[in-house]
PLY file of the C-alpha trace (Angstrom):
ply
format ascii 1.0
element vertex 394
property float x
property float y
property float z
element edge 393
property int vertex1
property int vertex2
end_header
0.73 168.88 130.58
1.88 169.47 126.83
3.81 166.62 125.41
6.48 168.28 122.65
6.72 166.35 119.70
10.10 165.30 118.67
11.26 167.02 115.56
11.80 164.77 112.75
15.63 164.32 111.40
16.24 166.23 108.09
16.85 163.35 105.21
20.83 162.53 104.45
22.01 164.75 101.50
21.84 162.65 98.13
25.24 162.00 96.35
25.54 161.55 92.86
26.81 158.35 91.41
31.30 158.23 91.56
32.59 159.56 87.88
33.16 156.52 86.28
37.76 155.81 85.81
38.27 154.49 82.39
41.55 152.84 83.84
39.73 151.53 87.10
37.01 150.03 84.66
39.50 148.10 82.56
41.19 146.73 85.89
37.67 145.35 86.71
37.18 143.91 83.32
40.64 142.08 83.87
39.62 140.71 86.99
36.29 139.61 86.33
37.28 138.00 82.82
41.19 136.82 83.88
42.08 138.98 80.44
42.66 143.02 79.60
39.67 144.76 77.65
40.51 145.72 73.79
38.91 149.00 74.66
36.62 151.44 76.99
33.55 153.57 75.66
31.00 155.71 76.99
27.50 156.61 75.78
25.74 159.34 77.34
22.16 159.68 79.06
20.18 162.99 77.77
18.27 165.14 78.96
14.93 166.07 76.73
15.17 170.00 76.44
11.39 170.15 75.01
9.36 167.72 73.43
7.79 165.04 75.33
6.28 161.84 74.74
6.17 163.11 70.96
8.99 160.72 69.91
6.44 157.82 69.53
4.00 160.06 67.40
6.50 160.31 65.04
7.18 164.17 66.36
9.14 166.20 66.89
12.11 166.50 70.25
14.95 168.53 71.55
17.12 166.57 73.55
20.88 167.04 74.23
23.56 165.02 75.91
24.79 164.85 79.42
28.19 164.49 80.97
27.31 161.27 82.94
26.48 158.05 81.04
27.22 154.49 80.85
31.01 153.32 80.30
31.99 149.59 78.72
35.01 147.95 78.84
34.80 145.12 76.34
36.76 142.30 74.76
36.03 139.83 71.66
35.67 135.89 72.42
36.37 132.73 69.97
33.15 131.68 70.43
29.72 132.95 69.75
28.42 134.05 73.15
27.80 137.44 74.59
28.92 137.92 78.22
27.46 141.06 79.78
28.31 142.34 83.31
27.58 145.19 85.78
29.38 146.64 88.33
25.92 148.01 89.25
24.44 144.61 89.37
27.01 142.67 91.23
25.95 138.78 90.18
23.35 139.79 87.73
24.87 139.06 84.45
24.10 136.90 81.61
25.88 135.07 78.54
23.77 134.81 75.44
24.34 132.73 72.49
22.68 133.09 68.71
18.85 132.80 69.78
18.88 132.94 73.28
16.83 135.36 75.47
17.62 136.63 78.53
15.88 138.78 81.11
16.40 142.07 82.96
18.83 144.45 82.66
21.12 142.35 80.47
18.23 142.34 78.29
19.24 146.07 77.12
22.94 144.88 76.05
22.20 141.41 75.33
19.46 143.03 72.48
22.04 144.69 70.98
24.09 142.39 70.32
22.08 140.00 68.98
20.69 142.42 66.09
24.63 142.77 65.26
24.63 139.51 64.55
23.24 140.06 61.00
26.28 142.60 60.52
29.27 140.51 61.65
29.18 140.52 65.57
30.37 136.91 67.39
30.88 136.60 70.77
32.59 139.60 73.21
32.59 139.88 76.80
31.25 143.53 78.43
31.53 144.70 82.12
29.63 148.07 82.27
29.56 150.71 84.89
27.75 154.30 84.93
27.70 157.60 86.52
24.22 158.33 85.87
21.45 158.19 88.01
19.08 154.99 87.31
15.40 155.63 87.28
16.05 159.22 86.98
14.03 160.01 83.41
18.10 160.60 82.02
17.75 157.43 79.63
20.44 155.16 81.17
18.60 152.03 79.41
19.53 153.83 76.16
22.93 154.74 77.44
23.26 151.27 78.41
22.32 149.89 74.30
24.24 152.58 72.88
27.54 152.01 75.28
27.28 148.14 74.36
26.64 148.72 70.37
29.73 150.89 70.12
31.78 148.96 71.64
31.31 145.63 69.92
30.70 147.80 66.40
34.33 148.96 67.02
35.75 145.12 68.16
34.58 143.81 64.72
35.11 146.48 62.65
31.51 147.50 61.73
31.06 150.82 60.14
26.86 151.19 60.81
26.12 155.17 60.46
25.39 156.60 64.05
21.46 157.10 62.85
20.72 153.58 61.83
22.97 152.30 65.24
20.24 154.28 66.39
17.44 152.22 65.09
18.89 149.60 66.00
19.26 149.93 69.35
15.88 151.38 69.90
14.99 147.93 68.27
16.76 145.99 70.41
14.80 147.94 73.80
11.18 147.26 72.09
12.32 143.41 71.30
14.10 142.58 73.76
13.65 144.14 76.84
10.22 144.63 76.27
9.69 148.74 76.27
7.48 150.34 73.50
10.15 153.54 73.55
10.65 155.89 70.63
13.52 156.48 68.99
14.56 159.87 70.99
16.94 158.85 73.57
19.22 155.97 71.24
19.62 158.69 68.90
20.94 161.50 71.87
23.22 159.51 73.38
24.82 158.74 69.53
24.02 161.73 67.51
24.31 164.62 70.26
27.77 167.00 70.14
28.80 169.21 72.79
27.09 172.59 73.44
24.19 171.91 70.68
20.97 170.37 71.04
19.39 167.89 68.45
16.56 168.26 66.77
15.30 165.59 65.77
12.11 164.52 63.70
10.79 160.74 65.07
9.42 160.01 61.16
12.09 160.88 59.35
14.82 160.11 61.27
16.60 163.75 59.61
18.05 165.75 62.35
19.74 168.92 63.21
21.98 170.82 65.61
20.71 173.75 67.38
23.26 175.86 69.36
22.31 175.36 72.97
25.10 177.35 75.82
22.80 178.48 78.96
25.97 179.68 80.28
26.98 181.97 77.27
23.44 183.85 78.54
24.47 184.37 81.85
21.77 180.90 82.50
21.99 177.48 84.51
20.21 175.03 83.51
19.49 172.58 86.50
18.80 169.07 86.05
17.30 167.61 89.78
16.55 163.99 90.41
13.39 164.08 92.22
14.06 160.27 93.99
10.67 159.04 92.82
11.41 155.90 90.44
9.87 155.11 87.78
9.88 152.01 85.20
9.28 152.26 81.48
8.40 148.49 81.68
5.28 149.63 84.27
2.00 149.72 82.23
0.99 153.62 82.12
3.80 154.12 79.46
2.33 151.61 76.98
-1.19 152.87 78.45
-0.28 156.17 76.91
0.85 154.87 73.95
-2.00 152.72 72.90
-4.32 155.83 73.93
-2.31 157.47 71.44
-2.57 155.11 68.47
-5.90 154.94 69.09
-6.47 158.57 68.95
-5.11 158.29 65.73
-6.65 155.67 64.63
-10.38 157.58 65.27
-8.95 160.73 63.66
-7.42 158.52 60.19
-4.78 159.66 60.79
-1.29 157.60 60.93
0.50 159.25 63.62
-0.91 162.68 66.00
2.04 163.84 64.18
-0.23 164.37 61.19
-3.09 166.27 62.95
-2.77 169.67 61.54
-6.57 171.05 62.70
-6.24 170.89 66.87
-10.09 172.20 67.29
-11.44 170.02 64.74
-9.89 166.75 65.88
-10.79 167.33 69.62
-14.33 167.90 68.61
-14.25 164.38 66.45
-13.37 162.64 69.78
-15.78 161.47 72.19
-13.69 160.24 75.16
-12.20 163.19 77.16
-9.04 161.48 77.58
-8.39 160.91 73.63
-8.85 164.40 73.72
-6.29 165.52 76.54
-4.05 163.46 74.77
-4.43 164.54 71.65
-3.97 168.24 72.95
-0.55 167.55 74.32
1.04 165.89 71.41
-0.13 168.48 68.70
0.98 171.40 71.10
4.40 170.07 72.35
5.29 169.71 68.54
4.64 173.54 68.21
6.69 173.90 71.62
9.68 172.23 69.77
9.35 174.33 66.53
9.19 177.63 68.70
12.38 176.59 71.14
14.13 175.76 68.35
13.72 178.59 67.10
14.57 180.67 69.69
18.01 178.79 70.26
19.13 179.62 66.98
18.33 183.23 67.34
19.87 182.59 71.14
17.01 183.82 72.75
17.80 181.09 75.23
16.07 183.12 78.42
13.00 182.98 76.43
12.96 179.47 76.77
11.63 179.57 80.45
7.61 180.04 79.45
8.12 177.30 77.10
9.06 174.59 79.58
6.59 175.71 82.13
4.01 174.95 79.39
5.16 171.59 78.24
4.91 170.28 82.51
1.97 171.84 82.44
0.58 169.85 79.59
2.13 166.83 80.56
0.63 167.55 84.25
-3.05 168.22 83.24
-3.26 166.85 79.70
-1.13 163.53 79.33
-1.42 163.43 83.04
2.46 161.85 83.82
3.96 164.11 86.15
4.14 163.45 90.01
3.85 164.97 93.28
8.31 165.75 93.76
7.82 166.74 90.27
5.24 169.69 91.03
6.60 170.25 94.12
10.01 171.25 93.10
9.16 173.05 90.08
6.53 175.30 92.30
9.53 176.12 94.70
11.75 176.95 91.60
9.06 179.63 90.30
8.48 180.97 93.20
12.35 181.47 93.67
12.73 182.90 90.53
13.56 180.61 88.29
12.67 181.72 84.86
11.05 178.19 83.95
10.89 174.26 83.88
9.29 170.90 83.26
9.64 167.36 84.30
11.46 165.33 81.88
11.31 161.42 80.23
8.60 159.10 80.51
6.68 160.55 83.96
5.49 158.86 86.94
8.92 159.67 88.61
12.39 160.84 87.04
13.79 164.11 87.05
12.96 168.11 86.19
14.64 170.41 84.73
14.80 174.08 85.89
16.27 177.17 83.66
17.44 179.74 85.97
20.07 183.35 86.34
23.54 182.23 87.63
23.28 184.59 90.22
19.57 182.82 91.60
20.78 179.07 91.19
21.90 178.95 94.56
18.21 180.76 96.24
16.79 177.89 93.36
18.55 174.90 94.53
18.05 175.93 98.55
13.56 176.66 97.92
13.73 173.22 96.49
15.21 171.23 99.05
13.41 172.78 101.29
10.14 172.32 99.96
11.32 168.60 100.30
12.48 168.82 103.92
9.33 170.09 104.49
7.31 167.18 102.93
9.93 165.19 104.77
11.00 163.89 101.00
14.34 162.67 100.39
16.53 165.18 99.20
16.68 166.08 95.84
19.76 165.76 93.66
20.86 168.22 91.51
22.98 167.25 88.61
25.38 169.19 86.12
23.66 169.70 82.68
25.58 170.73 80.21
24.90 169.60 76.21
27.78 167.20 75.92
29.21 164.84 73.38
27.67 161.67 72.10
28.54 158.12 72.08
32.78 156.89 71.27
35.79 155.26 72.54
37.26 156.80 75.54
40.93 154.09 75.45
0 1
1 2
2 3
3 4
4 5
5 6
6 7
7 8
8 9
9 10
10 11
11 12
12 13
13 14
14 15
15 16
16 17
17 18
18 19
19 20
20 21
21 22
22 23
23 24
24 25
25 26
26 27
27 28
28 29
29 30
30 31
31 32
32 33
33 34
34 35
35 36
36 37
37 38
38 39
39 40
40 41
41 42
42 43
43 44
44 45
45 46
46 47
47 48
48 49
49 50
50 51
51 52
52 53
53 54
54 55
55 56
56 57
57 58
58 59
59 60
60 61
61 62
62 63
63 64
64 65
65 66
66 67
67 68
68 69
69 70
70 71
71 72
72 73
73 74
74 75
75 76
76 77
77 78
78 79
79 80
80 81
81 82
82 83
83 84
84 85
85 86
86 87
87 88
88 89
89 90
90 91
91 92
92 93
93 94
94 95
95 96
96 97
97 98
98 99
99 100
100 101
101 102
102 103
103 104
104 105
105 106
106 107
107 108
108 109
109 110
110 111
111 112
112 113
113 114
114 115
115 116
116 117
117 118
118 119
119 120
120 121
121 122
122 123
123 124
124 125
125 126
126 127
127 128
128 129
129 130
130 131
131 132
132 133
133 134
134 135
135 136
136 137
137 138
138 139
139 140
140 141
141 142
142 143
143 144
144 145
145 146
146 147
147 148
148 149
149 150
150 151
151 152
152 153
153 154
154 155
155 156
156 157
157 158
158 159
159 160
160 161
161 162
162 163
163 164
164 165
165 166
166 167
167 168
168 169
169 170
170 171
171 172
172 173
173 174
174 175
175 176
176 177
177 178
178 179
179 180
180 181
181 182
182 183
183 184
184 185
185 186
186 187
187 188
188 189
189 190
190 191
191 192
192 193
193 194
194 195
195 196
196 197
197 198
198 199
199 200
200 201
201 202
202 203
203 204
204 205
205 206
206 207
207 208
208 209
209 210
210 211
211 212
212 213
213 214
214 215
215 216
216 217
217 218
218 219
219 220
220 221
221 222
222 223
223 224
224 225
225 226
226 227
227 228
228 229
229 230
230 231
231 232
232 233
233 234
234 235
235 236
236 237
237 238
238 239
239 240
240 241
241 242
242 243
243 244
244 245
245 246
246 247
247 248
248 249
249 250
250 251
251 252
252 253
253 254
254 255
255 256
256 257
257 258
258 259
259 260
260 261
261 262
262 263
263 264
264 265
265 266
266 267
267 268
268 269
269 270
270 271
271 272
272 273
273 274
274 275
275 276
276 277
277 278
278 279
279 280
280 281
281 282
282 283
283 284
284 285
285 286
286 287
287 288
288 289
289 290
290 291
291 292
292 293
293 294
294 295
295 296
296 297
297 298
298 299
299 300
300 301
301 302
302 303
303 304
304 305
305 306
306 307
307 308
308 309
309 310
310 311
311 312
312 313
313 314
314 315
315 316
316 317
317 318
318 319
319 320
320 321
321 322
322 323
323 324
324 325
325 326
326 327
327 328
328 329
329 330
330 331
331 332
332 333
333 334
334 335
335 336
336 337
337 338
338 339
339 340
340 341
341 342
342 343
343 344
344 345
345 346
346 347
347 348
348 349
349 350
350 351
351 352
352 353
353 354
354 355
355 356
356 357
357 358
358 359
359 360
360 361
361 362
362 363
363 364
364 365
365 366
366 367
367 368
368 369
369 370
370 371
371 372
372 373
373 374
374 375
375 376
376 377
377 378
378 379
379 380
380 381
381 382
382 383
383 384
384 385
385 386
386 387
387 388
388 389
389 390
390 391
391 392
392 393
C-alpha cells in the first residue's frame, strides 16, 4: 500500500507595509497627544548600491534613497521632556528628560534628541509611523534618527547643515542605542536627491552625486526582502568590526581604508580571517570607484558584474550573507538577471537584483519559486527607485 504524502500549502504572499497618509498621521498624533502636530516629515531608508561594510573603514559607498521611509508628526512641549511614540510599537514609547536613558527602539529617537540639546532643542512630543520594511537591511533605524532630528531641528528653528545632522545622528545610534554603525545610512536618508546616487567618502565626510536612472537604460532594479531578520545590535556586526580594527591595527595602518598594497598586507597577516577581511574591504573600495564611474558615463548595465562580485565577497570573504540571500540571487542569474548582491549589515535583510524590463517579471517568478520550493516565506519585492532625502512633508 503507498501512503501519498500530503502536499505542503504554498506560503501567503508577503505585503508590503500601507504607504504611510501624512493627514492620517497627524489625526493620530491628535489623538494620542489631545493636541494637532506643528508639522509631518519623512526620512527615507536606502538602499546601498555598492560598497559594503566599508563605511566603518572610513571607505568608500554608493547608496541612494528609497521611496518608503519613516514619517513623524511632531509638536513642541513647555517643558523639557521628549515624548516618542510608534504606531508600530503600540505601548512601547518613552518620555526622556535632560540625562535620562531609555531603551529599545525609542532609544534611536530619544538619542537624537538629546544631542540637540546642546543646539537649542527642549521638550517635543513625536508619534512615528513607516512604510518600510523593519529588519530588511533598508536602514529604518537611520530613517527613524533622521525623521526625528528633522523634525524637532525645524520646531526650534535650528539650521545644522544636512552633513553634520548626519554625524549627529549616527552619534546618537552608537551612544545611545548601542550599534557601532558607520556613518553611511544617516547621511542617505539626509543627503540623497532623487534619481542620483551618493557617493560618499566615510573619512571625509565630502560627497557627491552620481546620476543613477535604471529605467532611462531600459533596467529594473529590484530590491527583495528576503524575510530573514537580522539585528545590528546581535554580536557578528561588532565581531566584524573589531576584526577589522584589528586588521588594521597589525598592518599600522589607521583604517583598511589606507591599505594601498592588497598582496603585501595579506601576506603580513597570520590569521586567515584578518586576511578574508582585509580582502573585502580593499576590493569593495575599488568596486565603488569603478561603479561610480560607470554611472557617470551611464554605463548602468555594466553594473551587473560588479554587484555579483561585491555578494560574492561579502559571501566568501567577510562571510555575512545567508542562505534566502544566495538562494534568490542564484534564481535571479539563472533567469537572466544581469547581476546582484545582498545589501546592509548581513545575516538577513534584503538583495538587490539589476535586471531588463522585459525579464523582471521571469526574475521575480524564479525567485519565489526557488522559495516555494525551500518552503521559505515568500519574498517581497519592493520599488527601488533613487528618491529624495530627508524634509517636511505638511
Amino acid at each position: 500500500m503507498r501512503f501519498l504524502r500530503r502536499p505542503r500549502p504554498a506560503p501567503e504572499p508577503r505585503r508590503a507595509p500601507d504607504p504611510v497618509d501624512a493627514d492620517t498621521l497627524a489625526a493620530a498624533f491628535t489623538e494620542a497627544y489631545q493636541r494637532p502636530p506643528e508639522g509631518v516629515w519623512r526620512a527615507p531608508g536606502r538602499i546601498n548600491l555598492i560598497g559594503e561594510h566599508t563605511d566603518y573603514n572610513d571607505g568608500l559607498v554608493l547608496p541612494f534613497a528609497l521611496p518608503r521611509g519613516v514619517w513623524a508628526a511632531a509638536a513642541r512641549r513647555d517643558d523639557d521632556v521628549v515624548e516618542v511614540r510608534s504606531l508600530q510599537a503600540a505601548g512601547q514609547g518613552a518620555a526622556a528628560g535632560p540625562g535620562d536613558r531609555v531603551t529599545g527602539w525609542a532609544a534611536y529617537p530619544a538619542g537624537v534628541a538629546e544631542l540637540l540639546r546642546e543646539h537649542g532643542v527642549r521638550g517635543a512630543s513625536l508619534l512615528f509611523d513607516s512604510d518600510l520594511p523593519q529588519g530588511a537591511g533598508l536602514a529604518s533605524s537611520a530613517a527613524l534618527e533622521c525623521a526625528a532630528a528633522v523634525a524637532l531641528c525645524d520646531l526650534y528653528g535650528i539650521d545644522l547643515e544636512r552633513a553634520e545632522l548626519a554625524r549627529l545622528a549616527q552619534r546618537a545610534e552608537n551612544d545611545y542605542a548601542g550599534v557601532p554603525c558607520g556613518p553611511m545610512d544617516q547621511a542617505a536618508s539626509l543627503l540623497c536627491e532623487a534619481g542620483r546616487a551618493l557617493l560618499l567618502d566615510c573619512r571625509s565626510g565630502l560627497s557627491g552625486r552620481v546620476p543613477f536612472d535604471p529605467a532611462a537604460a531600459g533596467l529594473t532594479l529590484l530590491a527583495v526582502d528576503t524575510g530573514a531578520r537580522h539585528a545590528l545590535t546581535g554580536g557578528e556586526y561588532a565581531n566584524r568590526r573589531a576584526e577589522c580594527e584589528r586588521a588594521a591595527e597589525e598592518l599600522g595602518v589607521a583604517a583598511l581604508r589606507d591599505v594601498t598594497d592588497l598582496a603585501g598586507a595579506l601576506s603580513t597577516l597570520d590569521d586567515p580571517v584578518l586576511r578574508r577581511r582585509v580582502q573585502h574591504v580593499v576590493t569593495e573600495n575599488h568596486r565603488v570607484e569603478a561603479a561610480a564611474g560607470l554611472l557617470r558615463a551611464g554605463a548602468v548595465a555594466e553594473l551587473g558584474a560588479m554587484l555579483t562580485a561585491s555578494h560574492l565577497s561579502l559571501r566568501d570573504q567577510f562571510q555575512v550573507s545567508w542562505p534566502e540571500a544566495d538562494a534568490a540571487l542564484d534564481a535571479a542569474l539563472r533567469a537572466g538577471a544581469r547581476g546582484g548582491r545582498m545589501v546592509g549589515a548581513g545575516f538577513g535583510g534584503s538583495v538587490i537584483v539589476l535586471v531588463a524590463q522585459d525579464r523582471a517579471d521571469r526574475v521575480r517568478a524564479a525567485i519565489a519559486t526557488a522559495y516555494t520550493t525551500r518552503t521559505w516565506p515568500s519574498p517581497l519585492f519592493l520599488e527601488a527607485l533613487p528618491s529624495a532625502g530627508a524634509g517636511r512633508v505638511r
